[in-house]
FIFI-829684 format. One record per atom (N, C-alpha, C, O): x, z, y; residue in one letter; atom name; residue number from 1. Coordinates in Angstrom, 3 decimals. Layout:
// FIFI-829684
       east         up      north   type   atom   seq
          X          Z          Y      A     CA   NUM
...
***
This chain:
// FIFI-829684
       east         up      north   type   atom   seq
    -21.727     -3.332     -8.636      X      N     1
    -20.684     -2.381     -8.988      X     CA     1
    -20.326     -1.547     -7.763      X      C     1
    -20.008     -2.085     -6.703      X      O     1
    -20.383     -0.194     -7.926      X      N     2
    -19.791      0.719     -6.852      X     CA     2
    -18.534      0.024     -6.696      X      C     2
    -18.045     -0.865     -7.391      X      O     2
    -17.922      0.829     -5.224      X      N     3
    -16.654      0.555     -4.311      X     CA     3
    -15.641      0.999     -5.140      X      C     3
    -15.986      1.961     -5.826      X      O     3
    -14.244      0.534     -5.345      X      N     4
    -13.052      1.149     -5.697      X     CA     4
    -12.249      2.110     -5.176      X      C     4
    -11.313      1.481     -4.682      X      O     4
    -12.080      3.195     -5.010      X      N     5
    -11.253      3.977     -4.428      X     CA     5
     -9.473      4.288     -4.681      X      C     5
     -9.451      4.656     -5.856      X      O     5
     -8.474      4.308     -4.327      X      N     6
     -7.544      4.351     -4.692      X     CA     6
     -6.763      4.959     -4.068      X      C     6
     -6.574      4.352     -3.015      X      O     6
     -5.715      6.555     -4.160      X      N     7
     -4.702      7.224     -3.320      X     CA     7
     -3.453      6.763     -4.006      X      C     7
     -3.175      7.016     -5.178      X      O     7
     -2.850      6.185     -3.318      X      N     8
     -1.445      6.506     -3.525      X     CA     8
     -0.635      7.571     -3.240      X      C     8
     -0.855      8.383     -2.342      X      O     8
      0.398      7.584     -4.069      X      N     9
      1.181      8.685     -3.224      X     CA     9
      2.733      8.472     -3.256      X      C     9
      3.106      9.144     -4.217      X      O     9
      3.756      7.909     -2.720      X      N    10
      4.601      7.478     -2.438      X     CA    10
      6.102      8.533     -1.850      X      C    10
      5.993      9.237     -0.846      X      O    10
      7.156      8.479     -2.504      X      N    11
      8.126      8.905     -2.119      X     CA    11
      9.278      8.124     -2.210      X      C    11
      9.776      7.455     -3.116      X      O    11
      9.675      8.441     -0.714      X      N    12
     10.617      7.537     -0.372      X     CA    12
     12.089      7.505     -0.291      X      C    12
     12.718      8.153      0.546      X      O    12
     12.701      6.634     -1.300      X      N    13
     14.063      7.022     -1.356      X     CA    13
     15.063      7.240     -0.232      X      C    13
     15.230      6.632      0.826      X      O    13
     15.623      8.193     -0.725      X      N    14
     16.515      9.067      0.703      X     CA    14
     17.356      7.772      1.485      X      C    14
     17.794      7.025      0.610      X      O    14
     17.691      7.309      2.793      X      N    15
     17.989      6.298      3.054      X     CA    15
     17.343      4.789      3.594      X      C    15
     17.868      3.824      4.149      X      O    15
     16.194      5.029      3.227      X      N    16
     15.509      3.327      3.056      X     CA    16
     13.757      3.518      4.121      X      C    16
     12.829      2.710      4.059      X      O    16
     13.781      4.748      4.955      X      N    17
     12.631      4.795      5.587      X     CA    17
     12.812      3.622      6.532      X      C    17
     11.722      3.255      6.969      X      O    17
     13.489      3.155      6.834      X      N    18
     13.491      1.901      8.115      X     CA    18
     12.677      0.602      7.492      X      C    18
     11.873     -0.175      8.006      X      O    18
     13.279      0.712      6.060      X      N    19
     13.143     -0.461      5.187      X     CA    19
     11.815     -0.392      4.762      X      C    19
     11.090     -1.373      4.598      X      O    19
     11.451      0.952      4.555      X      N    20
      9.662      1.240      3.944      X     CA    20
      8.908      1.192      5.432      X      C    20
      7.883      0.561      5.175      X      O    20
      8.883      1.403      6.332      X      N    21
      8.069      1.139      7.537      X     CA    21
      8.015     -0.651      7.803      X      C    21
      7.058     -1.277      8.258      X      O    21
      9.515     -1.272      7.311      X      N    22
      8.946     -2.909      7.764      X     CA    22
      8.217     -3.317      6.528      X      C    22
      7.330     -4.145      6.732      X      O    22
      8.340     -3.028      5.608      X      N    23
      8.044     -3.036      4.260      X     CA    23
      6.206     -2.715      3.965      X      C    23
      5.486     -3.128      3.056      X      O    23
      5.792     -1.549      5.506      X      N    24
      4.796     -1.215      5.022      X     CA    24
      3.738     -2.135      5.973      X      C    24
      2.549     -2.365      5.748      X      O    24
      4.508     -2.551      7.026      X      N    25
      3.648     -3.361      8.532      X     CA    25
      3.094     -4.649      7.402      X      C    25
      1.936     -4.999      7.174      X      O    25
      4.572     -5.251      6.738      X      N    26
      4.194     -6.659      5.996      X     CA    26
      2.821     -6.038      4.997      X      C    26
      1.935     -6.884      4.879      X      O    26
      2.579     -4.904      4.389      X      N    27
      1.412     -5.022      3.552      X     CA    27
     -0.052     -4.727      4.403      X      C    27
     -1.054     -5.000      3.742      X      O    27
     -0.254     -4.292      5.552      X      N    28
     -0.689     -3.801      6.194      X     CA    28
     -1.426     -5.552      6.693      X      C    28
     -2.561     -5.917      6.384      X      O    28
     -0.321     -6.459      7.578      X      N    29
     -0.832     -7.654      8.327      X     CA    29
     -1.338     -8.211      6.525      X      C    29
     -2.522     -8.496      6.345      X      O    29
     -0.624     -8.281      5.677      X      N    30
     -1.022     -9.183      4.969      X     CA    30
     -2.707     -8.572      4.192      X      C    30
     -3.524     -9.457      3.939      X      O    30
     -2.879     -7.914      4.050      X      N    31
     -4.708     -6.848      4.469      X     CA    31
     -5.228     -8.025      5.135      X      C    31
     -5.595     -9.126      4.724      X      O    31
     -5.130     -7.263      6.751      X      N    32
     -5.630     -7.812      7.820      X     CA    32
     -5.831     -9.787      7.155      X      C    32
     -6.868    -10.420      6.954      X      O    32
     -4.659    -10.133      7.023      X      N    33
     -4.654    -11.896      7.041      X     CA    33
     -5.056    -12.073      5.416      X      C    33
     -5.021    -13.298      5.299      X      O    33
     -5.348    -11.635      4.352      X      N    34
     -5.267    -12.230      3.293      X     CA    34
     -6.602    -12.082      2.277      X      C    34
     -7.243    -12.869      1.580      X      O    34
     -6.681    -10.384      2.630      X      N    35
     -7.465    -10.037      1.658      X     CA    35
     -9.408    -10.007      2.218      X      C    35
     -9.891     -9.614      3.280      X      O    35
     -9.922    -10.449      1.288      X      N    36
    -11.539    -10.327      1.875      X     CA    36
    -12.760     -9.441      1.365      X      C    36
    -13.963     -9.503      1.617      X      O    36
    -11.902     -8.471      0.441      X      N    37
    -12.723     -7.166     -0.204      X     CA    37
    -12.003     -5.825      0.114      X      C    37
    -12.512     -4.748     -0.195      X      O    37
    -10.836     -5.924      0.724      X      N    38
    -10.610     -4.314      1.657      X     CA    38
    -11.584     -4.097      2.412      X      C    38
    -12.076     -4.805      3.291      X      O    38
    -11.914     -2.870      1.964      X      N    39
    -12.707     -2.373      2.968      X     CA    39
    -12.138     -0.891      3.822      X      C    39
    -12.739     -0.183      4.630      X      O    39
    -10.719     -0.781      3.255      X      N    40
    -10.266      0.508      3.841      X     CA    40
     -8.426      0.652      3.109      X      C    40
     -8.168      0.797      1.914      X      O    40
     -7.510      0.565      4.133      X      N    41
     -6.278      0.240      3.802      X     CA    41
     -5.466      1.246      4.492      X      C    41
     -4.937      0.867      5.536      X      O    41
     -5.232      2.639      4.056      X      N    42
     -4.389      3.228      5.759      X     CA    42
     -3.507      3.856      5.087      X      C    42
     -3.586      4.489      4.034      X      O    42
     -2.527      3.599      5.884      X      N    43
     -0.783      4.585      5.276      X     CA    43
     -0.465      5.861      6.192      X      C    43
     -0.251      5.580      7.371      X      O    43
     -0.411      6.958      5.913      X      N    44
      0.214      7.890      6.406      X     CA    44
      1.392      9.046      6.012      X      C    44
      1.258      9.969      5.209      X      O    44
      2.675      8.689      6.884      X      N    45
      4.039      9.508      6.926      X     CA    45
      3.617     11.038      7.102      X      C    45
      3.023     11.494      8.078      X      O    45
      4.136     11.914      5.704      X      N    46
      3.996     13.391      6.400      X     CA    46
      4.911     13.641      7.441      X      C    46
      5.482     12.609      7.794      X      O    46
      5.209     14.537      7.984      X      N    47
      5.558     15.045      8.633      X     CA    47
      7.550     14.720      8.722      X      C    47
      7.925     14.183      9.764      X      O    47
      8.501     15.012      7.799      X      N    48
      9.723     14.722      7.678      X     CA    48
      9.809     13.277      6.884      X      C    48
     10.745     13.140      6.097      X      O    48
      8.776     12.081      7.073      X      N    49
      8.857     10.802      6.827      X     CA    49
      9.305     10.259      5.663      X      C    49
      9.559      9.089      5.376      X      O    49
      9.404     11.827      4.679      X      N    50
      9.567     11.514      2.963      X     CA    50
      8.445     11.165      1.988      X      C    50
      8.648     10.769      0.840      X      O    50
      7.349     11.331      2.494      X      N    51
      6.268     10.807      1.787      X     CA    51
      5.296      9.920      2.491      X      C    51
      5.178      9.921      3.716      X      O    51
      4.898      9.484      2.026      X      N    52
      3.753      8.374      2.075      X     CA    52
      2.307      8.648      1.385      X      C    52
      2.365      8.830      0.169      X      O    52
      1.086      8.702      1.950      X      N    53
      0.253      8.319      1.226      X     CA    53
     -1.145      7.239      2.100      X      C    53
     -1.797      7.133      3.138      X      O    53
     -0.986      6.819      1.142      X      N    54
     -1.955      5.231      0.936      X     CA    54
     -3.096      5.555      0.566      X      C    54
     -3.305      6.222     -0.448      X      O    54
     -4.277      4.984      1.596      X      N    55
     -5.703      5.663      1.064      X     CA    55
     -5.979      3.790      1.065      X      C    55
     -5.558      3.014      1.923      X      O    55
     -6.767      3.451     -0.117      X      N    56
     -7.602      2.394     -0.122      X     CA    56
     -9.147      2.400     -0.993      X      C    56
     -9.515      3.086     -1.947      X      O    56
     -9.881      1.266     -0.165      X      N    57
    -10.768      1.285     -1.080      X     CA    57
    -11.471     -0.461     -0.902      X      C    57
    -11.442     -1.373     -0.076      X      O    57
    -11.947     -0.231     -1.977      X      N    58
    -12.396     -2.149     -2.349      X     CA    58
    -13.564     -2.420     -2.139      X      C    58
    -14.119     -1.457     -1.610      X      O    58
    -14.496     -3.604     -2.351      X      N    59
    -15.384     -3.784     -2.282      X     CA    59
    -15.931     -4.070     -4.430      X      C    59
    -17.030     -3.869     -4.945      X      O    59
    -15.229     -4.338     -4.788      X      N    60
    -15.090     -4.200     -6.539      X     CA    60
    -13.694     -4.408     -6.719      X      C    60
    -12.672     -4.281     -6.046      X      O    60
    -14.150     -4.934     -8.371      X      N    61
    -12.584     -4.953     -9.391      X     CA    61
    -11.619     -6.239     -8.802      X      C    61
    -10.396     -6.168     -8.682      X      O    61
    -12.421     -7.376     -8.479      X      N    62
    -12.165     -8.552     -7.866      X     CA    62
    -11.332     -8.391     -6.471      X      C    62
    -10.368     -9.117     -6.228      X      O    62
    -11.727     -7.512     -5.695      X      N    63
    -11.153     -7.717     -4.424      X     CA    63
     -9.947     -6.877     -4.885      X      C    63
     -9.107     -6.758     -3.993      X      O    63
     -9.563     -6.110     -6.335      X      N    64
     -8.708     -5.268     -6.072      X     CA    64
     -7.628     -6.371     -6.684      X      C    64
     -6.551     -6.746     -6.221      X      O    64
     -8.207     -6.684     -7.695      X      N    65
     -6.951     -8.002     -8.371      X     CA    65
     -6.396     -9.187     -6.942      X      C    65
     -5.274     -9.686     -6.853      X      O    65
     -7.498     -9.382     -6.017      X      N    66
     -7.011    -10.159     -4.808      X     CA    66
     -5.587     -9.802     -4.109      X      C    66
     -4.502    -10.365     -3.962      X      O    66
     -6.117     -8.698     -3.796      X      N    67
     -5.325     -7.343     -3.284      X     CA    67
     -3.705     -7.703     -3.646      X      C    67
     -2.752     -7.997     -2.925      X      O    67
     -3.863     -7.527     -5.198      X      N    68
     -2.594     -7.074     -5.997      X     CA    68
     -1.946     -8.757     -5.967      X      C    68
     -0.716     -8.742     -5.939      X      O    68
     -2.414     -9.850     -5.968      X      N    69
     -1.982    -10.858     -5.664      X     CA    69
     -1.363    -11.238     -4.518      X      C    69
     -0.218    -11.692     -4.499      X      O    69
     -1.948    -11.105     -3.700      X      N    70
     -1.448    -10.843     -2.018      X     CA    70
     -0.650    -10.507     -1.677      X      C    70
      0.020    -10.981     -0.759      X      O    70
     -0.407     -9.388     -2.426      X      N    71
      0.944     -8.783     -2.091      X     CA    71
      2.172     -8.759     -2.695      X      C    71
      3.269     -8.516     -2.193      X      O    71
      1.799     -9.111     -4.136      X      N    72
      3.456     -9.961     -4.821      X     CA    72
      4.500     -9.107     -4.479      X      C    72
      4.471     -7.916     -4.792      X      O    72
      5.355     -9.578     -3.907      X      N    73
      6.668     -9.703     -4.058      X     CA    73
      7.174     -8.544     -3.259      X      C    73
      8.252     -7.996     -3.493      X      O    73
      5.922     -8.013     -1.813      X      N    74
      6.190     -7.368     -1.329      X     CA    74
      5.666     -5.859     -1.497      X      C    74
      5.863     -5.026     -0.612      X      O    74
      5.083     -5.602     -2.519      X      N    75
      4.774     -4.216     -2.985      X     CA    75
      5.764     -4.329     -4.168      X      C    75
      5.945     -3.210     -4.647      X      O    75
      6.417     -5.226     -4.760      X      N    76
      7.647     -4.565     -5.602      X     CA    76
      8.367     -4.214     -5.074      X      C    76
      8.995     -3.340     -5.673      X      O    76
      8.833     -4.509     -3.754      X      N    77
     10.162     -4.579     -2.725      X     CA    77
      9.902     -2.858     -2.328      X      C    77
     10.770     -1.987     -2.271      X      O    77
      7.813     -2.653     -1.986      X      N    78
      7.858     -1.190     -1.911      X     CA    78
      8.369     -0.158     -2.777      X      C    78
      9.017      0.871     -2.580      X      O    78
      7.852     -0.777     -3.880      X      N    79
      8.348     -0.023     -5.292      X     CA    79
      9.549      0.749     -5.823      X      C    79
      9.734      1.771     -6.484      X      O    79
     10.639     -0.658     -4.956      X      N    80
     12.206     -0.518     -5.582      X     CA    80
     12.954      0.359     -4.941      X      C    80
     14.083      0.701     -5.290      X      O    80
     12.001      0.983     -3.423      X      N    81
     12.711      1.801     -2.077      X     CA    81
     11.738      2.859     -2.579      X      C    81
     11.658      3.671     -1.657      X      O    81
     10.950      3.258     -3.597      X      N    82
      9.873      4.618     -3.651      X     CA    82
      9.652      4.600     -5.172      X      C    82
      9.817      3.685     -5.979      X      O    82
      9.111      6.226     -5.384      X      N    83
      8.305      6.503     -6.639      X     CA    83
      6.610      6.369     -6.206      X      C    83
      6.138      6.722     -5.125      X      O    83
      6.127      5.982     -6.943      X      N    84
      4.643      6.183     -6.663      X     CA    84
      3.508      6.787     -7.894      X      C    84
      3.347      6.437     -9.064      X      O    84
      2.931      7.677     -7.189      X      N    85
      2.156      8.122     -8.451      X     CA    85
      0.926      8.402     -7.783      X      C    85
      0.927      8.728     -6.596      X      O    85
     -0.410      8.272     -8.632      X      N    86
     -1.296      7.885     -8.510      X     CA    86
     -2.271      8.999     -8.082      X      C    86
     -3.454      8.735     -7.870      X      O    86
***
């Protein structure tokens, strides 16, 4: 099976950028420590630190369900401080 590709695109509620930067390190180490089919995970702040976008990509469907396990509790926590659309 080809690689998964995935953009996020993230906006961040007015107030809570402190909270989305610790918010984003924890999904970032937990990559690094958890997951074993990332093959590409990177977040970047535009310019006035209201948006976000998330470039990923997988090794298949499997590493992406890993992924989404891994991170639990702490990509809802992203969720509840942002809109995200795809």
């Amino acid at each position: 099976m080809d690689t998964i590709q995935v953009t996020a695109r993230l906006t961040i509620h007015e107030g809570k950028l402190e909270e989305f930067k610790e918010l984003a390190a924890q999904c970032m180490r937990s990559v690094r420590e958890r997951d074993s089919g990332t093959l590409q995970y990177d977040w970047f702040l535009n310019n006035n630190h209201t948006e976000c976008v998330v470039r990923e990509k997988y090794k298949d469907s499997g590493a992406v369900l890993e992924h989404v396990a891994n991170l639990g509790p702490t990509l809802g926590a992203v969720l509840n401080i942002s809109d995200m659309a795809l």
